[in-house]
N, C-alpha and C positions, 0 to 999 in steps of 0.2 A: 526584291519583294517576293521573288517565287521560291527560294529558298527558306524563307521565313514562311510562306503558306506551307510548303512538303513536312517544314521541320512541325509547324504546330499540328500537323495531319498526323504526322508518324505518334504525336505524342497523343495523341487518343486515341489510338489501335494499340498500343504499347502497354501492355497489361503489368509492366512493371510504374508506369504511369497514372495508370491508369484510377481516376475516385473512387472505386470501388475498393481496389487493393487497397490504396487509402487508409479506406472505410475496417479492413482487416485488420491491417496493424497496430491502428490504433486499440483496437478489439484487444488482440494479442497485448499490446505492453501494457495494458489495463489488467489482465488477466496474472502476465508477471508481476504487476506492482501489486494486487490486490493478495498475492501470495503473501505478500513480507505484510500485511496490515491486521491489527490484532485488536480487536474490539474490548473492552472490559468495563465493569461497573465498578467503584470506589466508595467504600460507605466505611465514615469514621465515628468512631463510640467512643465516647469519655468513658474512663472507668476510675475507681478512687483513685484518692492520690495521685492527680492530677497525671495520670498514665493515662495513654490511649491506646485503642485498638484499633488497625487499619486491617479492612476486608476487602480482597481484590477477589475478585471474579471476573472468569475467562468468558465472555460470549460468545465469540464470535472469530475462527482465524486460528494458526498454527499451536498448538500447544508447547512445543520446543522454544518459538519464538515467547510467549508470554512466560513461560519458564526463566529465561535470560531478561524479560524487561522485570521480573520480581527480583531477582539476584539482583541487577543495576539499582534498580528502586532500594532494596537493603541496604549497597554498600552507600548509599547515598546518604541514607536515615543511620548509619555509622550502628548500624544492627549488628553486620557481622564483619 
């Protein structure tokens, strides 16, 4: 039992432990995930002859990355 009280002591001095650090990390991988996330509006317009026209606009988030999801999105719609 005294071994189990030292160990759970050591773990809250233990700033690699410790809920704060925690509190960081999770901060941090929020921060790298929120790098890769790219926000965009999608507005589509019938035009004659039963064509259409899709409008993508960037909001929000990498331009390189919304660059590659509009090339995916093309090859998808068998555009290019």
């Amino acid at each position: 039992m005294d071994s189990w009280h030292g160990w759970g002591s050591s773990m809250l001095t233990d700033p690699v432990h410790s809920i704060g650090n925690q509190h960081s990390i999770i901060e941090t991988d929020e921060a790298i995930a929120s790098a890769n996330v790219v926000k965009f509006e999608v507005q589509l317009y019938k035009a004659r002859d039963e064509k259409y026209l899709l409008d993508l606009q960037r909001v929000q988030g990498p331009q390189f990355l919304f660059l590659d999801l509009c090339a995916a999105l093309l090859a998808q719609l068998q555009v290019i």
